[in-house]
C-alpha positions as CSV (number, residue, x, y, z in Angstrom):
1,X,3.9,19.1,6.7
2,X,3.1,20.5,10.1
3,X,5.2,22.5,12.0
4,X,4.9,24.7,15.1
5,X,4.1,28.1,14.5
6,X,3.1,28.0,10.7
7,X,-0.4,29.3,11.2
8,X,-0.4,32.1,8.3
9,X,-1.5,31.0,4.9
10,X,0.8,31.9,1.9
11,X,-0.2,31.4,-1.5
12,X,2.2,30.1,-3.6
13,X,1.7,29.9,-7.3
14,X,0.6,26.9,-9.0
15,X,4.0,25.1,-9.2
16,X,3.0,22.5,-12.1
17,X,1.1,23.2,-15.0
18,X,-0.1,19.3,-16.9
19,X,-3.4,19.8,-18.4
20,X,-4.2,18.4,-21.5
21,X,-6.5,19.3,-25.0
22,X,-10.0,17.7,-24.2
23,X,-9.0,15.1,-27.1
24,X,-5.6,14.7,-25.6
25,X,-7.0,14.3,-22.0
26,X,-9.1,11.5,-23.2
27,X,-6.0,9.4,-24.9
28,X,-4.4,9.8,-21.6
29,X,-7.2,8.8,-19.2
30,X,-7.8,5.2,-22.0
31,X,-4.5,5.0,-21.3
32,X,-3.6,4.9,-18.2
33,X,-6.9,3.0,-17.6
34,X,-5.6,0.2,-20.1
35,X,-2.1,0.3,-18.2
36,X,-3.5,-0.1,-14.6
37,X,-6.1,-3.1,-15.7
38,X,-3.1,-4.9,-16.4
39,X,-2.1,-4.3,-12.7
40,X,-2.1,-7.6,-10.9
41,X,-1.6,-8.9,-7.4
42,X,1.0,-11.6,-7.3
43,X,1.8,-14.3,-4.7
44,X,4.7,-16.0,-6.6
45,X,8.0,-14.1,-6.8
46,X,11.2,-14.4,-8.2
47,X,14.1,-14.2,-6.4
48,X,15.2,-11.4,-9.2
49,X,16.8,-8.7,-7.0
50,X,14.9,-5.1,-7.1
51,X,17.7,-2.1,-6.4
52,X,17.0,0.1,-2.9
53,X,16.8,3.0,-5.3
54,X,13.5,1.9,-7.7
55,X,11.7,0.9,-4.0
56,X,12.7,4.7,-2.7
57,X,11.2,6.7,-5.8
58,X,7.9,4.4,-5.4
59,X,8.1,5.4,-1.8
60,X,8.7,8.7,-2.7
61,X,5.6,8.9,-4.8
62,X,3.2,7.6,-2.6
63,X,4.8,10.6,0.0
64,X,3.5,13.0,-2.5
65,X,-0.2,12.0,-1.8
66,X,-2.7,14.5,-0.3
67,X,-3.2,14.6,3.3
68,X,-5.4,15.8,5.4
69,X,-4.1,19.0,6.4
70,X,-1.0,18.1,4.4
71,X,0.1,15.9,7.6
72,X,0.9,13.3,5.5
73,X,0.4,10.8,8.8
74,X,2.4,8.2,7.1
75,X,5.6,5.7,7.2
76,X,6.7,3.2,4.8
77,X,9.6,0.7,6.3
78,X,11.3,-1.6,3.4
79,X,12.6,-4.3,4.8
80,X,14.8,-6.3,2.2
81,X,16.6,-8.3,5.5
82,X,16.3,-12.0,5.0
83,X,16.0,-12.3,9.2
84,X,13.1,-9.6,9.5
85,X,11.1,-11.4,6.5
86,X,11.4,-14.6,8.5
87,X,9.6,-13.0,11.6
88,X,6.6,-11.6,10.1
89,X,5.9,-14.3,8.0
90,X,6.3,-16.3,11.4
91,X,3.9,-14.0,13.0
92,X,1.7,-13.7,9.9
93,X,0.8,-17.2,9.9
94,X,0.1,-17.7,13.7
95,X,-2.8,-15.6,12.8
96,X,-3.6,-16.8,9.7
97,X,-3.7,-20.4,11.8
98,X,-6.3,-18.6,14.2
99,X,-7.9,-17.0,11.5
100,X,-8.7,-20.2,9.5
101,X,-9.5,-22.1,12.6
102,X,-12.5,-20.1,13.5
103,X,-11.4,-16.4,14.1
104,X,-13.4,-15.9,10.8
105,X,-17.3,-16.6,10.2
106,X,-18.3,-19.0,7.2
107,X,-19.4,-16.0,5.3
108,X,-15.9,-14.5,4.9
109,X,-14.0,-17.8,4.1
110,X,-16.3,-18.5,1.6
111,X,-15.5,-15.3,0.3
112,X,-12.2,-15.9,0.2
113,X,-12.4,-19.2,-1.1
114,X,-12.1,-17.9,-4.9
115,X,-9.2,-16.4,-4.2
116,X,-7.0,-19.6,-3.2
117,X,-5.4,-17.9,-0.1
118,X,-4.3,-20.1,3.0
119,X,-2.4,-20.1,5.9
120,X,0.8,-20.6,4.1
121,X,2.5,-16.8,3.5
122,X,5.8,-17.8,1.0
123,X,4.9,-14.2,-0.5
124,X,6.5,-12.5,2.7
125,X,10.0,-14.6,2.3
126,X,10.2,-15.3,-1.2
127,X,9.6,-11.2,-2.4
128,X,13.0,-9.5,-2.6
129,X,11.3,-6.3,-0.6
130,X,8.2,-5.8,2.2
131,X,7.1,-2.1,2.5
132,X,5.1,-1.8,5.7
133,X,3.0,0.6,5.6
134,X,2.4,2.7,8.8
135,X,-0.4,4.9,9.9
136,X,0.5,7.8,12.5
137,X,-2.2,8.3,15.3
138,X,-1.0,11.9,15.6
139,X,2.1,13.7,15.1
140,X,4.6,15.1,17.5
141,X,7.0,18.1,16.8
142,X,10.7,18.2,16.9
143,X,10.1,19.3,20.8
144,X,7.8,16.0,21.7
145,X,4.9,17.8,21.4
146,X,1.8,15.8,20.4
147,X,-0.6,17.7,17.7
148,X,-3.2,16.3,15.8
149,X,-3.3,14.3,12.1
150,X,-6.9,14.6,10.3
151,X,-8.3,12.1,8.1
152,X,-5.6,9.6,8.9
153,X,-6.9,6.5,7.4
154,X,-8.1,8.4,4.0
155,X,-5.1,9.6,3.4
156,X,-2.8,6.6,4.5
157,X,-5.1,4.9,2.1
158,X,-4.5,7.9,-1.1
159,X,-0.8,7.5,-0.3
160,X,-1.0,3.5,-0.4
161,X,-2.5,3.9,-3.3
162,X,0.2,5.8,-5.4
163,X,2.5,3.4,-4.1
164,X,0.8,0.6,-5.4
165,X,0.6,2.1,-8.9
166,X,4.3,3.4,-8.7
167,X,5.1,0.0,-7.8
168,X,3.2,-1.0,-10.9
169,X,4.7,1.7,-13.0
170,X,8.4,0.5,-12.4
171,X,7.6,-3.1,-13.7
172,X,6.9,-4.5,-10.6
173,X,4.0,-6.4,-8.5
174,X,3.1,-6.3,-4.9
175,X,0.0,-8.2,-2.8
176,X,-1.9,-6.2,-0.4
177,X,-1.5,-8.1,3.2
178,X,-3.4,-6.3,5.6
179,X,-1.9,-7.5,8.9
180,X,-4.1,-8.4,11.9
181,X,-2.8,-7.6,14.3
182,X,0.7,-7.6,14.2
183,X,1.3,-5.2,16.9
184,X,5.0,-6.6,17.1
185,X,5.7,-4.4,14.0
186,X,6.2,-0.8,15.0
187,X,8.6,-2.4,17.1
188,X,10.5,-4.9,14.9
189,X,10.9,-1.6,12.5
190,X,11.8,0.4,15.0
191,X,8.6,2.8,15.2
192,X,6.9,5.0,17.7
193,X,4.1,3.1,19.5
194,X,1.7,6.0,18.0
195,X,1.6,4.4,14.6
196,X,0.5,1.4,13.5
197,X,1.3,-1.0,10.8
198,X,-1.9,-0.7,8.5
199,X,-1.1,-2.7,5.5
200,X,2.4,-5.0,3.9
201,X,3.2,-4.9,0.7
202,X,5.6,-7.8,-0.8
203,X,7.4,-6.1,-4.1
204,X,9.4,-8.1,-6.5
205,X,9.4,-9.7,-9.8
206,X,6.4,-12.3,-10.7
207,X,7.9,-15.7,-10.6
208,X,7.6,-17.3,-14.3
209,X,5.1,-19.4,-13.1
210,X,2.9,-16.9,-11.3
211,X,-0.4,-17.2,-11.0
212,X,-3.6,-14.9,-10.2
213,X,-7.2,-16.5,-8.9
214,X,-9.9,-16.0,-12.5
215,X,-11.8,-14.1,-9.8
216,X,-9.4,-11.4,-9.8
217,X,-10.3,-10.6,-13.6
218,X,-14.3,-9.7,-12.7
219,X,-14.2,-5.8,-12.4
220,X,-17.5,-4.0,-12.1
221,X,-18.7,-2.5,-15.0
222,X,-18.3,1.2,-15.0
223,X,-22.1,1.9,-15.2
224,X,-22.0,0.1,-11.6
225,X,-19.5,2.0,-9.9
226,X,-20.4,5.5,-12.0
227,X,-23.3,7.6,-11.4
228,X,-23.1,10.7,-13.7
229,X,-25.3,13.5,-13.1
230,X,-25.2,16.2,-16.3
C-alpha cells in the first residue's frame, strides 16, 4: 500500500513457506482444478441469509491480490440493504432496455442468445448480498494528494478474481454483472468520483431450482488455451 515517503526498499523474509513434493503439488493442482470446474454462475437465489462475516473474509481475500506496485487500486462495497438493491436493479434494467433495443449490434445478442439473459435482473433483488466492485483511477494520500495506481484494470481484475473463487470456496455462487454505465454508483455507495464501479457481483445461495445455460459447460480444451514450450 502506498504511502508518502516510503521510497527505500526493505527486504523482508519470505513470510509463508506452502510448497509442495512434485507428486503432492500435482494432487493439489487436480484438485483444485476439479473444485473450481464445479464453480457455476447462478441467476436464481435463495432468500437463505449469508452472515456479514463469510462476505468480509471473501472480501478480504480478494484484498490480498497482487497489485501493481502493491496499490491495490481497489473497493468492494456489500450492499445487503433491501432499498439500495431496488435502485440498481432499477438502473440496471433501464440499460439493459437500451441495450436490447439496439444499443447492441446483432453479432453480440446472438452471442448472448445461448445464455438466456434478458432485460429482467431478479438476480440483483432476490441475492441476499451485491459486492460492487470498484476500480480506483489513482490514489490520494491521507493529505489529498493525488499519486498514481499502475496496472489498474489487471489488478482489479486478479483481485476480482480471488473473490470470485473465495466466494466459491465458502459454499456460495455469485454472477458477474458488468455494469454499463452506472455512473450513479460511486455515489449511491458513497465513493470518491475517482473510482469507478467495474463489475457487481450478486452472492447468495442457489435457489433449489437454479439453473445454468448448457453453454456454460463448453470449456476449451487445455491444448487450446496451453502452449508449452520445453
Amino acid at each position: 500500500m502506498y504511502r508518502k515517503g516510503e521510497v527505500r526498499y526493505e527486504p523482508l523474509a519470505l513470510p509463508d513457506r506452502v510448497q509442495l513434493a512434485p507428486e503432492d503439488a500435482l494432487r493439489a493442482a487436480e484438485a483444485f482444478r476439479d473444485y473450481m470446474k464445479r464453480r457455476h454462475s447462478v441467476r436464481q437465489y435463495s432468500d437463505r441469509p449469508v452472515p456479514e462475516a463469510v462476505i468480509a473474509a471473501c472480501i478480504a481475500a480478494a484484498g490480498s491480490a497482487p497489485s501493481g506496485a502493491n496499490h491495490q487500486p481497489w473497493h468492494f462495497a456489500a450492499i445487503a440493504d433491501p432499498g439500495m438493491k431496488a435502485r440498481i436493479r432499477q438502473a440496471a434494467e433501464e440499460e439493459e432496455r437500451a441495450f436490447y433495443a439496439g444499443g447492441a449490434g446483432d453479432e453480440w445478442l446472438a452471442a448472448l442468445e445461448p445464455i438466456g439473459t434478458g432485460v429482467e435482473k431478479p438476480h440483483l433483488t432476490m441475492a441476499p448480498w451485491l459486492i460492487v466492485v470498484f476500480a480506483q483511477r489513482y490514489g490520494l494520500t491521507a493529505e489529498g494528494e493525488r499519486y498514481k495506481n499502475y496496472y489498474v484494470p489487471e489488478s482489479v481484475g486478479i483481485a476480482t478474481g480471488f473473490l470470485i473463487a473465495a466466494i466459491h470456496h465458502a459454499g456460495l455462487v455469485c454472477l458477474e454483472h458488468t455494469p454499463n454505465p452506472m455512473k450513479f454508483l460511486p455515489e449511491l455507495c458513497r465513493r470518491p468520483a475517482h473510482e469507478k464501479a467495474v463489475m457487481i457481483l450478486p452472492v447468495g445461495y442457489p435457489a433449489e431450482d437454479a439453473t445454468v445455460p448448457a453453454v456454460a459447460k463448453r470449456k476449451k480444451p487445455l491444448a487450446e488455451i496451453m502452449s508449452l514450450f520445453r
